[in-house]
N, C-alpha and C positions, 0 to 999 in steps of 0.2 A: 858455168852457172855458179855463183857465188849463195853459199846458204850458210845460217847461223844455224846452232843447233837447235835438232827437229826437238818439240814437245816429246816427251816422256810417259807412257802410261806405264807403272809401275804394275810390276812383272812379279810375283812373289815363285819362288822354289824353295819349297818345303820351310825350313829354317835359316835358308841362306840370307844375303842380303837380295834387293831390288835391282831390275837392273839403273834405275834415280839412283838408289843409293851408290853404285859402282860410278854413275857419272858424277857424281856429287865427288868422290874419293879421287877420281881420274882430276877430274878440275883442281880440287885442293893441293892434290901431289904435283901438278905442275905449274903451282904457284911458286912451289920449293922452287927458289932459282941454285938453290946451293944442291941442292940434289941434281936439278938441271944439268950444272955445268961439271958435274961430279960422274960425266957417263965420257969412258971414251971415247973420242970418235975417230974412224977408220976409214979412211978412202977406197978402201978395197971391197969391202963388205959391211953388212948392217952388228952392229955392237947391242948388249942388254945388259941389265941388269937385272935379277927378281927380286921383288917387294913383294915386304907384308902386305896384304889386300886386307879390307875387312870382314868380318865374319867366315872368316875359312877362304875368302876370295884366291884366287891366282894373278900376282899385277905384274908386271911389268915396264922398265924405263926400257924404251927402244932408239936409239941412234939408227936415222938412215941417210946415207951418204946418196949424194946428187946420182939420179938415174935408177937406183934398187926399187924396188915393190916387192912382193908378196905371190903375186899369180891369183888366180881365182881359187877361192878357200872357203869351210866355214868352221865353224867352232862345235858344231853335233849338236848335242843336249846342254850346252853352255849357251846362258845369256852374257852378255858384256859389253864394256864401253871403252871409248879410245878417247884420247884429246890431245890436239897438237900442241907441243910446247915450245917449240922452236921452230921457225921455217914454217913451209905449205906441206901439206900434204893432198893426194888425191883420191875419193874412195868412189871404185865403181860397185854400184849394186844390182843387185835382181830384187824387183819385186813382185816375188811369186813366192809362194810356200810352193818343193822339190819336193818328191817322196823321200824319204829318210832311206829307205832300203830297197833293192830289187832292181836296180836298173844300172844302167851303163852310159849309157846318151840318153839326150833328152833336146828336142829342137822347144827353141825359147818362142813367142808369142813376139811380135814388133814394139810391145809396148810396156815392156817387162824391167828396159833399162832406165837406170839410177847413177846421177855423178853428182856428188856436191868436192867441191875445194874446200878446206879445211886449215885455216889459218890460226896463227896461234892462240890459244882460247879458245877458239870451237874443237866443240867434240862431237857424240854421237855413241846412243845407248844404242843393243839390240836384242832381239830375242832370238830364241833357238832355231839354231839350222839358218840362222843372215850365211846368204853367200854374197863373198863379194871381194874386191881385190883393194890394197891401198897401194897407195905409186910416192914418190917424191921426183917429180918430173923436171925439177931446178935442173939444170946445167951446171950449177955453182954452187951451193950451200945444200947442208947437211941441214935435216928437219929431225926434231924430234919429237915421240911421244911418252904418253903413259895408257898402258892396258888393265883393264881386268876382266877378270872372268869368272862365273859360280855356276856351279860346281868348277873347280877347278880339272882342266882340260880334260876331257876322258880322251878324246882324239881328233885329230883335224882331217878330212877327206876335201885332197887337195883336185883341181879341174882341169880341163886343156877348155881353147873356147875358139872355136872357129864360127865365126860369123853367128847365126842360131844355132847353132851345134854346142851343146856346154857335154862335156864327157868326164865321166870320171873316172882317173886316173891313177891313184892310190891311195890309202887309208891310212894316217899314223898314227901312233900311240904315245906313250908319254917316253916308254921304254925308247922310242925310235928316235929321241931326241938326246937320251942322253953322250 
């Protein structure tokens, strides 16, 4: 399924920015081609850089190399936006709001899943607690993006996903990344 980026209903938290305005930001920075080509990129593993985001944001340039993704994730009490600036990318989602806390597994509904491709120039806002995975499924070429996020990460609760079975599996903090 081939999709341009979804409409935006602007998202306000507290004093931060929108999650429009983060996509507005994600688009602009990957106009940068000089920033662009200013990210190394590694055969072996996905490469970053962190950028100023606006209004307090947390951004991100991401290098991924042919075959890497992510796993199923979400970003907690963070809204944010992604846009591919180099290559394809692939993002699978759920559309379902998940309880935020108290559970372990959770069997998914048949009609929950979400794939758009994402080519360079498309992005894609979200609100809090998007679960969802991104792939670079090339065989051949490195994709890359730019992220943000506000409140800047409190923590990511990453997933296992067997068939309708989505499980959670651990909880990171910002600490857990250094």
């Amino acid at each position: 399924m081939s999709a341009s980026p979804s409409p935006v209903v602007p998202v306000r938290t507290s004093s931060g920015p929108t999650a429009a305005e983060l996509l507005d930001f994600v688009r602009r920075t990957a106009a940068d081609t000089a920033l662009i080509a200013s990210l190394p990129l590694d055969p072996g593993g996905r490469t970053w850089i962190r950028l100023d985001g606006p209004g307090g944001s947390e951004a991100w340039l991401i290098g991924w190399p042919p075959g890497t993704g992510t796993g199923w994730h979400d970003h907690a009490d963070s809204i944010g936006a992604f846009l591919t600036a180099a290559g394809t990318l692939k993002e699978h989602s759920l559309a379902a709001r998940l309880p935020t806390d108290g559970w372990k597994t959770l069997e998914l509904t048949e009609d929950v899943d979400r794939s758009r491709e994402l080519t360079a120039g498309q992005g894609k806002a979200f609100g809090r607690h998007h679960v969802h995975e991104v792939l670079n499924e090339s065989a051949t070429e490195h994709a890359v993006s730019v992220h943000a996020y506000y409140p800047p990460l409190p923590q990511i609760r990453r997933y296992s996903r067997t068939g309708a079975v989505l499980r959670l599996e651990q909880t990171e903090r910002p600490e857990d990344w250094q």
